[in-house]
PyMOL CGO cylinders between C-alpha atoms (Angstrom):
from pymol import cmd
from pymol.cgo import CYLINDER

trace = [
    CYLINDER, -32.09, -14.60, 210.84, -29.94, -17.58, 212.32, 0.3, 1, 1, 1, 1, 1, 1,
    CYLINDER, -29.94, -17.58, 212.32, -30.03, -18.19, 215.74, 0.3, 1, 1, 1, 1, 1, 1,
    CYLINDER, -30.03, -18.19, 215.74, -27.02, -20.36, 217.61, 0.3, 1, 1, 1, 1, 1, 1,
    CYLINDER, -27.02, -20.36, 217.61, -27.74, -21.58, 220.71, 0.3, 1, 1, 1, 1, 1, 1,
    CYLINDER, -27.74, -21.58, 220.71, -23.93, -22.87, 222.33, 0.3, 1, 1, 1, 1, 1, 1,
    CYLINDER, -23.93, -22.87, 222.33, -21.47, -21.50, 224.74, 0.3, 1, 1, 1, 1, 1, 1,
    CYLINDER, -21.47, -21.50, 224.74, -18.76, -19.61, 224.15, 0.3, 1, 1, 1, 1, 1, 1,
    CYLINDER, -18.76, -19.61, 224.15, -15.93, -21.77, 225.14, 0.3, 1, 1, 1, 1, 1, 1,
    CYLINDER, -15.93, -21.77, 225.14, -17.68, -24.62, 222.54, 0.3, 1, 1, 1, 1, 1, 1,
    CYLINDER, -17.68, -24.62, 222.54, -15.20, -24.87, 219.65, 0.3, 1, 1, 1, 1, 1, 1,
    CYLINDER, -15.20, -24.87, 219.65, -18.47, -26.60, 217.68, 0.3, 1, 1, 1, 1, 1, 1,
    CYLINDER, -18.47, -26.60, 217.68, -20.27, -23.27, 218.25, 0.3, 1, 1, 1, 1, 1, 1,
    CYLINDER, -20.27, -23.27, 218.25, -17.51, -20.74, 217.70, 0.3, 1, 1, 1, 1, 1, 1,
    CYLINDER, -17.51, -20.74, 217.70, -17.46, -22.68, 214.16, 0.3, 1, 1, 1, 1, 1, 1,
    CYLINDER, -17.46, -22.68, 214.16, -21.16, -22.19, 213.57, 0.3, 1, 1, 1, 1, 1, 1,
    CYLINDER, -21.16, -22.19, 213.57, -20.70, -18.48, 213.99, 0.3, 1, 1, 1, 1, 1, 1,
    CYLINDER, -20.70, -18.48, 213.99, -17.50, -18.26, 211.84, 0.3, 1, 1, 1, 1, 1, 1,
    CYLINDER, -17.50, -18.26, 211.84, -19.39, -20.31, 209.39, 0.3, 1, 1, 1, 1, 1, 1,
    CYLINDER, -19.39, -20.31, 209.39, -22.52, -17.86, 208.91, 0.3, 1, 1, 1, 1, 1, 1,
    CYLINDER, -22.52, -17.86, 208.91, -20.43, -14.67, 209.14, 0.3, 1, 1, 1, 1, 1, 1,
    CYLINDER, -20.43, -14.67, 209.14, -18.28, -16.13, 206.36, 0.3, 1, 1, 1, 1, 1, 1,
    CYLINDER, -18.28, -16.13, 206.36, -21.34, -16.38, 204.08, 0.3, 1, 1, 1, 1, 1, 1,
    CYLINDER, -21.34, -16.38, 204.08, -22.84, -13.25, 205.26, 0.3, 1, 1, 1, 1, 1, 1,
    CYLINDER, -22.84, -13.25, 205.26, -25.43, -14.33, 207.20, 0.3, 1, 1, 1, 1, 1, 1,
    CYLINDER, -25.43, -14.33, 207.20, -26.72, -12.63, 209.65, 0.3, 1, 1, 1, 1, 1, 1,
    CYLINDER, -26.72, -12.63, 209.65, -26.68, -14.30, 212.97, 0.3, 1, 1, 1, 1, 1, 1,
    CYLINDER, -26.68, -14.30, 212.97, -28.17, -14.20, 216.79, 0.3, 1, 1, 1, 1, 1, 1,
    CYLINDER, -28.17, -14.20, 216.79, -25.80, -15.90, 219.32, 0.3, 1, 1, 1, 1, 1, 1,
    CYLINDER, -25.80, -15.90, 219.32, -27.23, -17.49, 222.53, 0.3, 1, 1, 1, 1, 1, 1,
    CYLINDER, -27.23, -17.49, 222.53, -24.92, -17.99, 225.22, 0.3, 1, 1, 1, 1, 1, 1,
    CYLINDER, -24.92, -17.99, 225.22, -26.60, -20.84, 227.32, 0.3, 1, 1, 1, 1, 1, 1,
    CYLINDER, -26.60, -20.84, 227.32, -24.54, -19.86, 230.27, 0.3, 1, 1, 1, 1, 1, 1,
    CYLINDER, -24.54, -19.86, 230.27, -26.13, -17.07, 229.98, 0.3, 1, 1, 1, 1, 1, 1,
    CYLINDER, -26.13, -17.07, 229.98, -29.65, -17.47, 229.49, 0.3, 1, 1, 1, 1, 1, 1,
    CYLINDER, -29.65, -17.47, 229.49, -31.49, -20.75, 228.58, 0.3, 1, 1, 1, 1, 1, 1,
    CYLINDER, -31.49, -20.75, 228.58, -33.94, -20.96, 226.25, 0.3, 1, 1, 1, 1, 1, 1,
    CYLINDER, -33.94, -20.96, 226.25, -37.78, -20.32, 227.35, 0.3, 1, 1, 1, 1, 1, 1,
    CYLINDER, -37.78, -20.32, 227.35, -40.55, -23.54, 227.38, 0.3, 1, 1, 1, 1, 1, 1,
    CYLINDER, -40.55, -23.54, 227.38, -42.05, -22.04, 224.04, 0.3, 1, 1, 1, 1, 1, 1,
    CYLINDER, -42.05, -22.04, 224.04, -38.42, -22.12, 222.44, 0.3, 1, 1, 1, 1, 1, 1,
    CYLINDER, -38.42, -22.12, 222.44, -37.75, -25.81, 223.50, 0.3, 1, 1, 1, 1, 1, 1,
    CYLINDER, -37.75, -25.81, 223.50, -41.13, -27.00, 222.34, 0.3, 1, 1, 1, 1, 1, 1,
    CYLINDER, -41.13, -27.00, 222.34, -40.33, -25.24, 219.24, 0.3, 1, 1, 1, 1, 1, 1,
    CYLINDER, -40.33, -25.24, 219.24, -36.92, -27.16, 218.87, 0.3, 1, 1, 1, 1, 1, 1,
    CYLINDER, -36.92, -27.16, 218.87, -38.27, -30.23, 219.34, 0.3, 1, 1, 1, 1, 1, 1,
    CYLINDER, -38.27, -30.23, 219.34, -40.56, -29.88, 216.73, 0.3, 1, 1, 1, 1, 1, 1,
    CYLINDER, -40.56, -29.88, 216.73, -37.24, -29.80, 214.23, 0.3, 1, 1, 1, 1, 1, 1,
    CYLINDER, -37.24, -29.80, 214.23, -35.47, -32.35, 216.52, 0.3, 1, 1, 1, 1, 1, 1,
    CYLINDER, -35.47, -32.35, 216.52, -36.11, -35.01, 218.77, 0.3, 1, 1, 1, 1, 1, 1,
    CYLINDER, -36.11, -35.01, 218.77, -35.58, -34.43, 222.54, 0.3, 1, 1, 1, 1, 1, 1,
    CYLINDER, -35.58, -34.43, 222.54, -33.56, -37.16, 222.46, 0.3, 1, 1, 1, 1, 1, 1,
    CYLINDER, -33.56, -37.16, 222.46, -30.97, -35.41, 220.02, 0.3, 1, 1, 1, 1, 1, 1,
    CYLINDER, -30.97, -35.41, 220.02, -30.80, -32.13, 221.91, 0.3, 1, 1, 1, 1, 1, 1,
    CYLINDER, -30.80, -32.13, 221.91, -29.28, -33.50, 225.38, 0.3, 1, 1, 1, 1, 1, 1,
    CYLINDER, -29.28, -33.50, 225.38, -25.79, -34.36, 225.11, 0.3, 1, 1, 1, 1, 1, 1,
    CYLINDER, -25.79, -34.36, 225.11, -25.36, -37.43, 227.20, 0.3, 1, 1, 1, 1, 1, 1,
    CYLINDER, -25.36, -37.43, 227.20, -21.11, -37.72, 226.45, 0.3, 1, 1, 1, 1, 1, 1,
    CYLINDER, -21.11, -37.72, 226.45, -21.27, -34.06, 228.14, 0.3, 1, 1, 1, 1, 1, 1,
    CYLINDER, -21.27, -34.06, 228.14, -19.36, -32.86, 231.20, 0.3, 1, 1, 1, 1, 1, 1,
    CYLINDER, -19.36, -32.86, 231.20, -22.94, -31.83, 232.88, 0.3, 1, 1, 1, 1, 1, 1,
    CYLINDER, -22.94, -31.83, 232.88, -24.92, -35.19, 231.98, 0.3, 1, 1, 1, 1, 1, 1,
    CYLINDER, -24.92, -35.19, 231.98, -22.25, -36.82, 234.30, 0.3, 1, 1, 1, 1, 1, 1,
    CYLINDER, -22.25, -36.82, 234.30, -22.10, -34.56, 236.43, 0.3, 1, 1, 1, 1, 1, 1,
    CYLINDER, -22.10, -34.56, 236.43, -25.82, -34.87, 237.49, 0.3, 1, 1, 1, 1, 1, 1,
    CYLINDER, -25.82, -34.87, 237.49, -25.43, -38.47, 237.04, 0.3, 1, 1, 1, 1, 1, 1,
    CYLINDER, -25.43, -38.47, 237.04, -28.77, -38.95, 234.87, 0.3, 1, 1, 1, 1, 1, 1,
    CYLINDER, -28.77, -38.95, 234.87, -26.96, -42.13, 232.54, 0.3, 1, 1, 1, 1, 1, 1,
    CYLINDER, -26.96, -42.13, 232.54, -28.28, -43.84, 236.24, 0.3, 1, 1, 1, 1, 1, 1,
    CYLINDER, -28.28, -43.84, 236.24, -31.11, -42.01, 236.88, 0.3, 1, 1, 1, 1, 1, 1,
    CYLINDER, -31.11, -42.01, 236.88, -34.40, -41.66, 235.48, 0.3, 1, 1, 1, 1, 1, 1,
    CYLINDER, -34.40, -41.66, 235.48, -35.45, -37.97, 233.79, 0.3, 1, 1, 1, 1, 1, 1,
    CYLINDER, -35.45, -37.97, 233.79, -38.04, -36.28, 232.16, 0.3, 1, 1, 1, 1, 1, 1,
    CYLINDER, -38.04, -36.28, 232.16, -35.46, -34.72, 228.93, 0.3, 1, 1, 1, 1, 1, 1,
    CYLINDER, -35.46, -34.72, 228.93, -37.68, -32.08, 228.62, 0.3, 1, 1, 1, 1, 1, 1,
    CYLINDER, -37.68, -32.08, 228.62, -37.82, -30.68, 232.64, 0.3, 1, 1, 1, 1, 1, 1,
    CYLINDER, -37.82, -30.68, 232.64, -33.84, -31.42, 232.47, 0.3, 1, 1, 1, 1, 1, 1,
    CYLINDER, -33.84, -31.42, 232.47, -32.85, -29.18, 229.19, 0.3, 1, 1, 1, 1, 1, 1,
    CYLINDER, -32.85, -29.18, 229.19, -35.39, -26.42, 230.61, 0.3, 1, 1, 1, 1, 1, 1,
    CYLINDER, -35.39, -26.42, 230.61, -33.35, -26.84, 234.54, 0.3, 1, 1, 1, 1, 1, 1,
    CYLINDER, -33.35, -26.84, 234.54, -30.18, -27.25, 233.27, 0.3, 1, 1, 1, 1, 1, 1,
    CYLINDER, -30.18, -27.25, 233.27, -29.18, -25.35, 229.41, 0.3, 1, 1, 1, 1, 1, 1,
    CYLINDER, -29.18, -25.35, 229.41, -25.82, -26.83, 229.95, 0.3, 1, 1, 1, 1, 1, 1,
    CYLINDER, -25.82, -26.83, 229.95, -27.45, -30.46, 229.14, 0.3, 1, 1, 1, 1, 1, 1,
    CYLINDER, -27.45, -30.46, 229.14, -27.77, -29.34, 225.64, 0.3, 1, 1, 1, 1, 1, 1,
    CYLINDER, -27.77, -29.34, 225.64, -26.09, -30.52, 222.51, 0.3, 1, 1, 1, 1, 1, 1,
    CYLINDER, -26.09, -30.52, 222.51, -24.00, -27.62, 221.29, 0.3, 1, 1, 1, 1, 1, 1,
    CYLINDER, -24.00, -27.62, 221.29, -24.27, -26.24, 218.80, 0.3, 1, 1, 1, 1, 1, 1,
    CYLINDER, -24.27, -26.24, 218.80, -28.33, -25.60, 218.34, 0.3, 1, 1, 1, 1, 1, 1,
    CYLINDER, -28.33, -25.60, 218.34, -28.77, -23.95, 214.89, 0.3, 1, 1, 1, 1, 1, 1,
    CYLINDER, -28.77, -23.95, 214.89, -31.96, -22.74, 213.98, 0.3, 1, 1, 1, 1, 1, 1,
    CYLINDER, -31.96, -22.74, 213.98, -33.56, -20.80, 210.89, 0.3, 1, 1, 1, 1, 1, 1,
    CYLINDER, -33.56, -20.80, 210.89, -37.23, -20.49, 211.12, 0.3, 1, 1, 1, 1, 1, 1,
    CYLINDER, -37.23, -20.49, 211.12, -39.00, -23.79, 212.03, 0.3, 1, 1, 1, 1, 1, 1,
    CYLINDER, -39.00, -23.79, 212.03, -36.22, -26.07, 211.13, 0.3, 1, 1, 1, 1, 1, 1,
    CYLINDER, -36.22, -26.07, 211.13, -33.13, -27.06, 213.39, 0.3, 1, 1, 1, 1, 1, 1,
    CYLINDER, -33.13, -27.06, 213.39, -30.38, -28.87, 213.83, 0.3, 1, 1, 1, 1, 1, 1,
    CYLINDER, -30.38, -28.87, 213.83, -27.90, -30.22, 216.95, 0.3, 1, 1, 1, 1, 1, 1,
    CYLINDER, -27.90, -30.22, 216.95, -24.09, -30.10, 217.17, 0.3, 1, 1, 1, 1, 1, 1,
    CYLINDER, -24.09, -30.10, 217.17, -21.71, -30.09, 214.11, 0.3, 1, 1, 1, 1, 1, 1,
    CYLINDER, -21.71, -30.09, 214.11, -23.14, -30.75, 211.14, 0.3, 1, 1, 1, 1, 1, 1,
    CYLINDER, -23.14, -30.75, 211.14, -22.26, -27.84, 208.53, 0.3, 1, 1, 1, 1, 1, 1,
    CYLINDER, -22.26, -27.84, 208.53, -23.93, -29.69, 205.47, 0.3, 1, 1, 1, 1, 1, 1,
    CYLINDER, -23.93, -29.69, 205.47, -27.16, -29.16, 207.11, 0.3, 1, 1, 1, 1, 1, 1,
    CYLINDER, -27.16, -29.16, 207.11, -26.03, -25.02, 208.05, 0.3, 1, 1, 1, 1, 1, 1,
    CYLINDER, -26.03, -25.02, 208.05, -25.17, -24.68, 204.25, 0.3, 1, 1, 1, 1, 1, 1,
    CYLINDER, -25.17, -24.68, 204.25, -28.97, -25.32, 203.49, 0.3, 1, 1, 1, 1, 1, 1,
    CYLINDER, -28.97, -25.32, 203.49, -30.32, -22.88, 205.89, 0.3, 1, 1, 1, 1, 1, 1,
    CYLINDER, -30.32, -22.88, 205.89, -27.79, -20.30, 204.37, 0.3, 1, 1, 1, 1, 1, 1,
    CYLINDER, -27.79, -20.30, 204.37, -29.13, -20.47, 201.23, 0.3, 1, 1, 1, 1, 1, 1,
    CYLINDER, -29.13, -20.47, 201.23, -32.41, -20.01, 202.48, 0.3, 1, 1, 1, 1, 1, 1,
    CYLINDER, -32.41, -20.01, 202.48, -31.58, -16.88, 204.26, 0.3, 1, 1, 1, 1, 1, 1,
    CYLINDER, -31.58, -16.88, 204.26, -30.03, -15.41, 201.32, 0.3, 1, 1, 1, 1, 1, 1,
]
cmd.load_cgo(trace, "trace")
């Protein structure tokens, strides 16, 4: 199973899910408004992409918080604030992938099927 990790007002994430329900994959949709994603589940996203990768740092909440002048741990910040994240998060099994990138979603649909 897929599993999108976005918001529902992202127009990057409402494209993810169109995209998988258009191929007939089945898919799990995490609203990070909602509920953030546990230490276990971040430590497993980094594994598949850089920390660096998974904030957003053109995002309305990076500049908000004011972190492009002050110094953070990535990993404390993403767990504090899910908001931080790059949106979409697409993941299928161990491998991932951050924000828009629906060459990389075609190969984890053909792994699902």
């Amino acid at each position: 199973m897929i599993q999108i990790f976005g918001t529902r007002k992202c127009p990057d994430t409402r494209k993810a899910e169109r995209f998988f329900r258009e191929r007939g994959v089945a898919i799990q949709v995490i609203d990070l408004r909602e509920k953030g994603v546990s230490p276990g589940e971040l430590r497993s996203l980094a594994r598949a992409v850089p920390l660096s990768e998974l904030i957003d740092t053109e995002g309305k909440e990076y500049e908000r918080l004011n972190l492009r002048y002050i110094r953070h741990n990535v990993e404390e910040m993403l767990l504090a604030h899910p908001l931080l994240f790059r949106t979409p998060i697409v993941r299928s099994g161990p491998r991932a992938a951050a924000g828009y990138h629906p060459e990389i979603w075609q190969t984890f649909a053909e792994a699902e099927k």
